[in-house]
Backbone as CSV, one residue per row, in Angstrom:
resi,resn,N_x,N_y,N_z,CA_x,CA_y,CA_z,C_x,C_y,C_z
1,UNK,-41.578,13.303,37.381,-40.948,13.900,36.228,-39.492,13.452,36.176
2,UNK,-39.061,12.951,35.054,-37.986,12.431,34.814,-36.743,14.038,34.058
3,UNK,-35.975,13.941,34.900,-34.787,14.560,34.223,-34.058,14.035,33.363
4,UNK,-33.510,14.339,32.185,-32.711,13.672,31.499,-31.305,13.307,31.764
5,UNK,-30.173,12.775,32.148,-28.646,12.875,32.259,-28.268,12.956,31.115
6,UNK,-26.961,13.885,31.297,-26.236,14.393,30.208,-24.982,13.238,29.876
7,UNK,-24.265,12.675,29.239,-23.522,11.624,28.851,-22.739,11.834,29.830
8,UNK,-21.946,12.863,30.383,-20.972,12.983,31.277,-21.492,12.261,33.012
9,UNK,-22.881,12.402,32.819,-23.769,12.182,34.390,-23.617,10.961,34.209
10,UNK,-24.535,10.259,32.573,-24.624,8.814,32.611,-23.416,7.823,32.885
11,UNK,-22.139,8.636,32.381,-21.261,7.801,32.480,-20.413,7.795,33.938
12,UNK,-20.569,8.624,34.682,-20.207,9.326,36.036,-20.936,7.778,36.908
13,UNK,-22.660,8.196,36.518,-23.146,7.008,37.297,-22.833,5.421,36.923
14,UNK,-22.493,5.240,36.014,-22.164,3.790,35.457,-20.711,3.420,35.808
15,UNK,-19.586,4.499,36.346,-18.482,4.121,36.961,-18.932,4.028,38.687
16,UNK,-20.056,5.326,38.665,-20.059,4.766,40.426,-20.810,2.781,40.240
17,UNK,-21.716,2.844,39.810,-22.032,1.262,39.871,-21.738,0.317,39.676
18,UNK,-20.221,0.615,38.947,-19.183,-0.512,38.710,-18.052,-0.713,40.132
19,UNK,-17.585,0.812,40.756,-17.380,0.842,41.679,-18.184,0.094,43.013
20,UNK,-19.469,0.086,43.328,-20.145,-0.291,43.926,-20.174,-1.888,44.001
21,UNK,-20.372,-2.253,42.856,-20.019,-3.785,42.581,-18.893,-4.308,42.755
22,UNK,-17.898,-3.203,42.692,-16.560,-3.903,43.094,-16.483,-3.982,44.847
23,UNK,-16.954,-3.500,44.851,-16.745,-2.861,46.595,-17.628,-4.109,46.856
24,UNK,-18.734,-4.603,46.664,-19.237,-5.066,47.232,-18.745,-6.778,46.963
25,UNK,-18.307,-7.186,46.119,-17.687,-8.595,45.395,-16.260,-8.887,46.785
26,UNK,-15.633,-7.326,46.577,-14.238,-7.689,47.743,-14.923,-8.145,49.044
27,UNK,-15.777,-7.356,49.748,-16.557,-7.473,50.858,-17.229,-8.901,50.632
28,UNK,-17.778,-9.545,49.962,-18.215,-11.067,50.127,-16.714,-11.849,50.077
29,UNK,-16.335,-11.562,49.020,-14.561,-12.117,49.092,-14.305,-12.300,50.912
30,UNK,-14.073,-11.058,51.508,-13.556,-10.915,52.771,-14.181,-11.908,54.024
31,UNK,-15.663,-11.565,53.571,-16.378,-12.223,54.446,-16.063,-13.849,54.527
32,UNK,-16.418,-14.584,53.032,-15.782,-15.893,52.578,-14.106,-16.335,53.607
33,UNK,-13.470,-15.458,52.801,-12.174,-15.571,54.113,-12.199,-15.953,55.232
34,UNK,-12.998,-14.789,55.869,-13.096,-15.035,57.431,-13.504,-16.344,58.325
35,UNK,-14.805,-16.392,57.594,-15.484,-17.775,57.483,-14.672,-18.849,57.493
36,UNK,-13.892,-18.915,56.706,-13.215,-20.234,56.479,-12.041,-20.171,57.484
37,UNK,-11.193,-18.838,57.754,-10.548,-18.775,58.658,-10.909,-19.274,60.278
38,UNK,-12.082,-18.581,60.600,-12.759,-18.984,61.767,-12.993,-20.745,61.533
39,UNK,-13.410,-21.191,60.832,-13.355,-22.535,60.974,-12.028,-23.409,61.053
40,UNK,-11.024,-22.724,60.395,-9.743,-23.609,60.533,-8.853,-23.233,62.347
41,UNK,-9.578,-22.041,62.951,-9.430,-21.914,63.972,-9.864,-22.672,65.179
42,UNK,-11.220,-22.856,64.848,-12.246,-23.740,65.669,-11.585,-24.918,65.368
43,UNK,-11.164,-25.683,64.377,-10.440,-26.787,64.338,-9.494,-27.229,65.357
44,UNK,-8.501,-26.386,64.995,-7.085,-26.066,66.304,-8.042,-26.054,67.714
45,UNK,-8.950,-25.300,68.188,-9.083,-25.320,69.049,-9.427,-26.872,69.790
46,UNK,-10.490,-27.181,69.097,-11.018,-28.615,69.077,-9.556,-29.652,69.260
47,UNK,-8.882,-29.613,68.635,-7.761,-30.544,68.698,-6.608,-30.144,70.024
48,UNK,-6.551,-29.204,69.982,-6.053,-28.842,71.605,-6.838,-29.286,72.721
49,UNK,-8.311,-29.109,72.524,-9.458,-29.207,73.814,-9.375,-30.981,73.885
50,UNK,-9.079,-31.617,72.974,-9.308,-32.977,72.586,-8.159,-33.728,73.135
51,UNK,-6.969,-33.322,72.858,-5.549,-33.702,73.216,-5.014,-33.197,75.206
52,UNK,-5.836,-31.863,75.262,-5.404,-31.484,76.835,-4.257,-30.820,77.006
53,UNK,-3.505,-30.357,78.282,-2.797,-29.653,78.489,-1.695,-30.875,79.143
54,UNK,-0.848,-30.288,78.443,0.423,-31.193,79.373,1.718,-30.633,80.167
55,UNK,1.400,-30.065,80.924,1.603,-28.665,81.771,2.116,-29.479,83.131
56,UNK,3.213,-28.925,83.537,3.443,-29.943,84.636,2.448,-29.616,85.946
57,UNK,2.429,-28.377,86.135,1.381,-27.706,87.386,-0.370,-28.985,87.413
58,UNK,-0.646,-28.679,86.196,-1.351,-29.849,85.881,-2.783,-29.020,85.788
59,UNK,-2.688,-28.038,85.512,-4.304,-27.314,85.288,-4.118,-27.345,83.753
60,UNK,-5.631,-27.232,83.754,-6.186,-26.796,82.547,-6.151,-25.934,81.613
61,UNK,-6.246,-25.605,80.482,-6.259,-24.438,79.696,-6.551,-22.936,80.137
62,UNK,-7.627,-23.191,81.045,-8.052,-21.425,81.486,-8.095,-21.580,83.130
63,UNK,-7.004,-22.276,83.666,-7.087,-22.450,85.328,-5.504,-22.087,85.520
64,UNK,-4.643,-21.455,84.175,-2.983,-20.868,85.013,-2.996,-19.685,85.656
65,UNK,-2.010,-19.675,86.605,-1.550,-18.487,87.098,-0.684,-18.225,87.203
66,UNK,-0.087,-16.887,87.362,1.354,-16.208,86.803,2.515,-16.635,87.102
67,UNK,2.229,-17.914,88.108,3.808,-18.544,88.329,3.614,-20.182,87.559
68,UNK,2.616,-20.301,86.961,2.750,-21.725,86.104,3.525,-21.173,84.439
69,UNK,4.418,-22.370,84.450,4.759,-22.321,83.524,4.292,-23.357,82.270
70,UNK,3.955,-22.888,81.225,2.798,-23.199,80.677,3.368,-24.376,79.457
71,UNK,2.854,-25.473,78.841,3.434,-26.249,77.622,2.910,-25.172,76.913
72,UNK,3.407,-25.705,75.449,2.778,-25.152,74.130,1.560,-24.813,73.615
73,UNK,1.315,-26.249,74.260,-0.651,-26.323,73.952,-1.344,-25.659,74.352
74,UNK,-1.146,-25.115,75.667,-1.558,-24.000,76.721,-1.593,-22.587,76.101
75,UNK,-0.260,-22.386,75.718,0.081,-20.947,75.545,-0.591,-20.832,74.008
76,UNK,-0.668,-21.899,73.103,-1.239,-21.716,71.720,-2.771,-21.291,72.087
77,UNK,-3.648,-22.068,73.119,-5.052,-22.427,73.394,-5.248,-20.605,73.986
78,UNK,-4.548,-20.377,75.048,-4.738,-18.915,75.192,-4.330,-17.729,74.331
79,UNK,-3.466,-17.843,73.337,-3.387,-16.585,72.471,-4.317,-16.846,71.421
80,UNK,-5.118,-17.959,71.096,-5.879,-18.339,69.811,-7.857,-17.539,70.828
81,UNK,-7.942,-17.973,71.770,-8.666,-17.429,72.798,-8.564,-15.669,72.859
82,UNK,-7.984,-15.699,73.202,-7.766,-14.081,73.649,-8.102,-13.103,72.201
83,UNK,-7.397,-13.869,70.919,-7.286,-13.111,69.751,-8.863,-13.267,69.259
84,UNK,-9.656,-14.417,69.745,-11.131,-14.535,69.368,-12.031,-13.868,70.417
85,UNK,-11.234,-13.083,71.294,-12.149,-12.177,72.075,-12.370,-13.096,74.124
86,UNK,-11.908,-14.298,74.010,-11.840,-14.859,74.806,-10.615,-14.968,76.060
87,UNK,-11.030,-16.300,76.683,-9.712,-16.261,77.313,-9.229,-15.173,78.441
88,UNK,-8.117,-15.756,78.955,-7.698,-14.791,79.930,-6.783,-14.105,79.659
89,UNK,-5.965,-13.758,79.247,-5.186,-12.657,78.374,-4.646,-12.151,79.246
90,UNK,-3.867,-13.057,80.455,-3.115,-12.281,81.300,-2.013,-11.514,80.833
């Protein structure tokens, strides 16, 4: 059995479903973002992993310890790491 809506209901529900659509357009928006973000990240990483560390101690990206002092490439490779959930995050 169908109830009827009263103009005030119909139009109540036709702002929630415009709402809904908006909500959901930002959320693919966001997602799109991320996506592309994560890939321009993975890039950097790749080009650091590709190029190496030039660190005088002479380790690797995830082999410092608290008395190496680190190049750029190093310290970029571990805060880009750490912020993607990785890494050592001393």
């Amino acid at each position: 059995m169908e109830v009827a809506m009263s103009a005030k209901e119909d139009e109540t529900h036709a702002w929630m479903r415009d709402e809904i659509d908006a909500l959901r357009a930002r959320e693919a928006d966001a997602v799109r973002r991320a996506e592309r973000a994560e890939l321009r990240v993975g890039a950097v990483m790749r080009l650091l992993e590709a190029d190496g560390s030039e660190c005088a101690c002479g380790h690797d990206f995830e082999s410092h310890d608290d008395d190496c002092e680190q190049c750029w490439a190093c310290r970029l490779y571990e805060a880009v790491a750490v912020g993607r959930g990785g890494g050592c995050g001393r």
